[in-house]
C-alpha positions in Angstrom: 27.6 36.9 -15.2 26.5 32.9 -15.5 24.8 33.3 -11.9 22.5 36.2 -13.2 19.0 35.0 -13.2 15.4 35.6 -13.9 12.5 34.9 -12.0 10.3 33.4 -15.0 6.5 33.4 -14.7 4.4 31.6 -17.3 2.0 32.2 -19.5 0.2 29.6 -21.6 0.4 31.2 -25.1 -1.2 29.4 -28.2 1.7 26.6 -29.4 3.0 28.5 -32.5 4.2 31.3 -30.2 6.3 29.2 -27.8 7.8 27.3 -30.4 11.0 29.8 -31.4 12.0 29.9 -34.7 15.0 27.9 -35.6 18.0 29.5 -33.6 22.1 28.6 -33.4 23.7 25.5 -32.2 23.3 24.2 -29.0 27.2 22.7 -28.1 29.1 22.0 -25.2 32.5 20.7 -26.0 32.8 18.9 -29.2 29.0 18.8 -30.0 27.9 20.2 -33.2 24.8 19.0 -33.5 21.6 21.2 -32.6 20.7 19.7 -29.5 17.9 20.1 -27.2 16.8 18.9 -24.1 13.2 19.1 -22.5 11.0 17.9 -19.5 7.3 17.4 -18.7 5.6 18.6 -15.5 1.8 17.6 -15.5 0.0 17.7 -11.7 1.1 18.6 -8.2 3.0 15.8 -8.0 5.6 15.7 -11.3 5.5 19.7 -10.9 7.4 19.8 -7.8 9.7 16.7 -8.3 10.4 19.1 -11.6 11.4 22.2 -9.6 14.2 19.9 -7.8 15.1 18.6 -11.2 15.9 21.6 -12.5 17.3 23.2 -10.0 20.2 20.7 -10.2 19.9 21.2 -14.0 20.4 25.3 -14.2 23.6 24.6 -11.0 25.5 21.8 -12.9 24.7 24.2 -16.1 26.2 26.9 -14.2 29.5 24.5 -13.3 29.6 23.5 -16.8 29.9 27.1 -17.8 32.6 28.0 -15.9 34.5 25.1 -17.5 34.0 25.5 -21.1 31.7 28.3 -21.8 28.6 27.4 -23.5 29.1 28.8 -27.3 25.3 28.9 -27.4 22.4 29.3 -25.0 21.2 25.5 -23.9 18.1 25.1 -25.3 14.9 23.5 -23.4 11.6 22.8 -23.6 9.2 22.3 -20.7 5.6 21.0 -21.3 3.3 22.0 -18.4 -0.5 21.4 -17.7 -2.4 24.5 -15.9 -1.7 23.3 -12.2 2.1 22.8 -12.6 1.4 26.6 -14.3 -0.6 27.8 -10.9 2.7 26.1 -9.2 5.3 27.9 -10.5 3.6 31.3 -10.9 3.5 31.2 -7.2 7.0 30.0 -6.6 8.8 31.1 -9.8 11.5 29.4 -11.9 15.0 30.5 -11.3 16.5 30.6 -15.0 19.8 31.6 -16.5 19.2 33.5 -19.4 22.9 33.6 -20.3 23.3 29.9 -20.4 19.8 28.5 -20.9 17.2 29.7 -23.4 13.8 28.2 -21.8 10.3 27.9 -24.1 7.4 26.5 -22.3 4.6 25.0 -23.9 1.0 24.5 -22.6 0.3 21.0 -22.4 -3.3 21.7 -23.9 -1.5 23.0 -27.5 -0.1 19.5 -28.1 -2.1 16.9 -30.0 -3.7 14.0 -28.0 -2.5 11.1 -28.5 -5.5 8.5 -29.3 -7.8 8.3 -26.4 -5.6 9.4 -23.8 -6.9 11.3 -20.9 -4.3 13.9 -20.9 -1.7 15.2 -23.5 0.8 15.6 -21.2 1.1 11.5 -21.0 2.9 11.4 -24.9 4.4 14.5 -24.4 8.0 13.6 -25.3 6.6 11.5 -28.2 5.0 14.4 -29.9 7.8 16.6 -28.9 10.5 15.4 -31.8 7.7 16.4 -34.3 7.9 19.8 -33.6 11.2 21.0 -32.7 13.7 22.7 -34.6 16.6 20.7 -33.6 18.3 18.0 -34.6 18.6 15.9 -31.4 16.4 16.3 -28.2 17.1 14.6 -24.9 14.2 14.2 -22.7 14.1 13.7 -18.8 11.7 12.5 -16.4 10.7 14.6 -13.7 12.0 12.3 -11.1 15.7 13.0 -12.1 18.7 15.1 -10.4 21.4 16.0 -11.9 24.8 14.7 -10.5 27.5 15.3 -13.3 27.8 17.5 -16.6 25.0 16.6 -19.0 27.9 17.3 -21.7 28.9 13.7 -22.2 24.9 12.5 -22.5 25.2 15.6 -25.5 28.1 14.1 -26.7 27.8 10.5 -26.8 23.7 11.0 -28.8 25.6 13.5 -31.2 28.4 10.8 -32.3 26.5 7.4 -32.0 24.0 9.4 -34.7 26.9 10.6 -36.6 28.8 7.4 -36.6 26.6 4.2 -36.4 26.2 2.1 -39.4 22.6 2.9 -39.6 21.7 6.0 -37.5 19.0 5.1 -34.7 16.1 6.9 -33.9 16.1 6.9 -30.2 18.3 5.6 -26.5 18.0 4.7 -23.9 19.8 3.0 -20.9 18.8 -0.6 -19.4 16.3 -1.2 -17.3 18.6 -3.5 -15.5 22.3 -3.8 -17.0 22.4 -7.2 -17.9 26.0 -7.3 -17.7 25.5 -7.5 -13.9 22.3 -9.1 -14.1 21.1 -11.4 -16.7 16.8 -11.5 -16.5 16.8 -9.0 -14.0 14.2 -6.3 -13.0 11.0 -5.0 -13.8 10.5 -7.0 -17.4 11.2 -10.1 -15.5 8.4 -10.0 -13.0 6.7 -13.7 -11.7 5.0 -15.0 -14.5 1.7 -14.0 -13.2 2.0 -10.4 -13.0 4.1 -10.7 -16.3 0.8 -11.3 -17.8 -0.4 -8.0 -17.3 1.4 -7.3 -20.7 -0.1 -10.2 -22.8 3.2 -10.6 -24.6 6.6 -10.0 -23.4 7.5 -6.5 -24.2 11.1 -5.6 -23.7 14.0 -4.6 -25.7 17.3 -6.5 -25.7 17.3 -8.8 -22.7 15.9 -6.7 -19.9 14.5 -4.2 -21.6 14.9 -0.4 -21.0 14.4 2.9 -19.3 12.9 5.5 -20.7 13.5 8.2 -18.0 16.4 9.8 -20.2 15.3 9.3 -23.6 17.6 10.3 -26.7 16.2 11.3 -29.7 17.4 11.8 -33.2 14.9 13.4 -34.7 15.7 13.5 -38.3 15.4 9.5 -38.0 12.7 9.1 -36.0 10.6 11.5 -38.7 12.0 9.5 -41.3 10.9 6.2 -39.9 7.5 7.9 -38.9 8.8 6.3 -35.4 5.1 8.3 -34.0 3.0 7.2 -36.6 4.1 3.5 -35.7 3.4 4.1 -31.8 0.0 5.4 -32.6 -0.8 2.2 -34.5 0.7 -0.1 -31.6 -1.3 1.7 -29.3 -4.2 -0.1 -30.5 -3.5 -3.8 -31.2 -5.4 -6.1 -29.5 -4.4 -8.3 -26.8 -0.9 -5.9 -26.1 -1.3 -3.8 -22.9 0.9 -1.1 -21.7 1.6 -0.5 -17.6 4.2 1.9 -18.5 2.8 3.9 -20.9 5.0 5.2 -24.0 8.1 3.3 -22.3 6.5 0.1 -22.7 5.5 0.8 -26.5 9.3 2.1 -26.7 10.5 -1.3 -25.9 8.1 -3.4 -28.0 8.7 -1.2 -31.0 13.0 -1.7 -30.4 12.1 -5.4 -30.1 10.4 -5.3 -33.4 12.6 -3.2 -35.4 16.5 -3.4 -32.5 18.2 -1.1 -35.0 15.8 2.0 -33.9 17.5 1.9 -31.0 20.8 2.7 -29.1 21.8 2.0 -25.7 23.4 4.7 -23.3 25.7 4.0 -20.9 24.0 3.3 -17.5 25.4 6.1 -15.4 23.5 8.5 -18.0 20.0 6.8 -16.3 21.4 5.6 -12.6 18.4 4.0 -10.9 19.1 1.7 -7.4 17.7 -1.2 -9.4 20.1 -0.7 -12.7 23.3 -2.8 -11.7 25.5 0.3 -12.8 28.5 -0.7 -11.2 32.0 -2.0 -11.8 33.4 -4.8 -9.8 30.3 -3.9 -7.2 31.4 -0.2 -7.0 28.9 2.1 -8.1 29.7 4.2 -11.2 28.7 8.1 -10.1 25.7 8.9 -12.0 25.4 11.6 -14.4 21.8 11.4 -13.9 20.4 9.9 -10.7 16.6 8.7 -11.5 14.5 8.2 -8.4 11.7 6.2 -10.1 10.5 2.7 -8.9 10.2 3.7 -5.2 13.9 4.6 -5.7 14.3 8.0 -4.0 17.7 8.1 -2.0 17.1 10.4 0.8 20.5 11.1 1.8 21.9 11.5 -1.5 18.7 13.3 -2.6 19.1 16.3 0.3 22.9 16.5 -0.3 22.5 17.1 -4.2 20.2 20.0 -3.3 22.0 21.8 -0.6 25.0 21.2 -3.4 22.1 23.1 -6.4 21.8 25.9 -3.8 25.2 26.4 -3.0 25.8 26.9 -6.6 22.5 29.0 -7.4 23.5 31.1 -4.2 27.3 32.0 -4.8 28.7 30.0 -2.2 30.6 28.1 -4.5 33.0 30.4 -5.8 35.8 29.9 -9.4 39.3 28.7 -7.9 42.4 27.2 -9.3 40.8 23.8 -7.8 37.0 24.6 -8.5 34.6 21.9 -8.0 33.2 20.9 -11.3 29.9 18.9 -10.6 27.3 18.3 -8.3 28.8 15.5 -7.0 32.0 17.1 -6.0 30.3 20.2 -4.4 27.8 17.1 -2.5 30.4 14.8 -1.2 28.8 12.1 -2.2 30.1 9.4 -2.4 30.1 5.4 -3.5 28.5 5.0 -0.1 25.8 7.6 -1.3 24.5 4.7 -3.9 22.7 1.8 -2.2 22.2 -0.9 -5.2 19.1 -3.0 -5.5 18.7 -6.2 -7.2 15.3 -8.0 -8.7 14.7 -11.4 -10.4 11.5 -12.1 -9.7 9.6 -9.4 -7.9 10.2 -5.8 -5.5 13.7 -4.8 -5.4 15.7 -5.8 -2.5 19.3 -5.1 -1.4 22.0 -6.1 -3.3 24.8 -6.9 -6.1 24.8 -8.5 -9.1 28.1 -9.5 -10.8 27.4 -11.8 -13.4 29.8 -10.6 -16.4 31.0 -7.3 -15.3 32.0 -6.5 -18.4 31.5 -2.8 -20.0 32.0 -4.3 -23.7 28.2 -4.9 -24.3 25.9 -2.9 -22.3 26.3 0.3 -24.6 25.1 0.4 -28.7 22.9 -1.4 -30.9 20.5 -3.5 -29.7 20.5 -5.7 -32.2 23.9 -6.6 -32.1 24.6 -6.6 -28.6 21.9 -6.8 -26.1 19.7 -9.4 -27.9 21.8 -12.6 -27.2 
């Protein structure tokens, strides 16, 4: 059945043996594209905000199943350092082998990226150059997984099939600046905006890397990497964010690289993703910036377990997400707003319009 599972212990194999050979399509729904999604857990600290993450990943997996079968095994890739190994040999990995097909990768068999201290820092750069699928869908480890990851799936699969010139990556807004024109983290006082040396985000308030789409026949065509690499280096450009920074400059240079998702595919409390002031439910919920919700956080776990544990059982009125097994609710979703510095409580409703805030950057999100 769907809820059989295996208690996975890992061993770091040289990276030619954890990369599978090329295998059958990934799809859920109407995807039809090879799809992949993967995760990096490097340290103490990402390791066990990645054992939550999955956990909610493998339970809405397990909902998503019982909805419309899987017609392949989900593929992912996890890239782990030697203590987030030690970490999960002693706690073990709950995995589905009917529904997900799982290849880890030691995080010392992936290429270093310039001078950086770890390889585990540009993991989901170097990723795209190695996988046998088409598309690949990254998350941060600070994620949980609310609603079906079908629709993220979905939506990569047909803005590469139908966009006018196919871009290589997406992401959602930093701060949806629908709701908040010159809003959050890229619009920081002046003074600690210099930390950059030039202004560095995409569109207007730049964007979010913590779900990162990636077409990766585009982004090897556009040697989107080998671009990086050499960005990494120019003088007088600094990046506090690491590969999400360079992500932004490099959409800023060259908008048509990059495609927005919709905002409840990356919910943060400081994103604006409402309607009207009403939080949209988040597909993913990312807990970065200081942004953990507590509440919501504990009641999308006990709502993982229930599902990993049976006690949510098929019905003629089954409960088909996370959310709906949580009870969470609009309440659930403080929102945070920032113009100039820390996040505080509040609401931005400056256009509240869904028109603009999805799809090319160039056309859309640079006005």
């Amino acid at each position: 059945s769907s809820m059989s599972c295996a208690r996975l212990f890992l061993a770091l194999l040289p990276l030619p043996l954890l990369l599978a050979p090329p295998g059958p399509a990934t799809s859920h729904g109407p995807v039809t594209a090879r799809v992949a999604v993967s995760f990096t857990a490097c340290g103490a600290k990402h390791c066990n905000l990645f054992r939550d993450a999955f956990k909610t990943f493998v339970a809405q997996a397990l909902l998503d199943d019982r909805q419309t079968p899987w017609e392949h095994r989900l593929r992912a890739y996890l890239v782990v350092d030697g203590l987030c190994d030690e970490i999960l040999r002693a706690n073990g990995l709950l995995v589905p082998l009917r529904v997900i097909d799982l290849t880890i990768i030691a995080s010392t068999a992936l290429p270093v990226i310039g001078h950086t201290a770890s390889s585990c820092q540009f993991a989901r750069l170097v990723l795209p150059e190695l996988v046998h699928e088409t598309l690949l869908v990254h998350f941060d480890s600070d994620v949980l997984f609310a609603r079906s990851i079908g629709p993220i799936l979905n939506f990569v699969a047909s803005s590469s099939d139908t966009a006018p010139e196919p871009p290589a990556f997406y992401m959602a807004e930093n701060t949806r600046h629908v709701s908040c024109m010159r809003c959050g983290w890229y619009w920081q006082k002046k003074g600690k905006r210099d930390q950059w040396g030039i202004d560095l985000q995409a569109g207007i308030n730049g964007f979010n890397s913590g779900v990162l789409g990636i077409d990766v026949r585009v982004w090897r065509q556009k040697k989107v990497l080998d671009t990086l690499l050499d960005m990494k280096i120019e003088q007088g450009v600094r990046f506090p964010l690491g590969d999400q920074d360079m992500l932004n400059l490099l959409a800023r240079r060259e908008p048509s690289l990059l495609w927005a998702l919709p905002c409840e595919f990356n919910w943060r409390r400081e994103s604006q993703c409402h309607d009207g002031c009403l939080p949209r439910p988040p597909v993913v919920l990312h807990e970065s910036t200081g942004g953990r919700l507590d509440d919501l956080h504990l009641k999308l776990m006990w709502a993982a377990a229930a599902v990993l544990e049976g006690e949510v059982l098929p019905g003629p009125e089954q409960l088909q997400t996370l959310w709906e097994v949580s009870e969470a609710n609009a309440t659930d979703l403080p929102m945070f707003i920032s113009t100039s510095g820390w996040p505080v409580p509040g609401c931005s409703n400056e256009a509240n319009s869904a028109d603009d805030d999805i799809g090319p950057v160039g056309v859309a999100l640079s006005r």
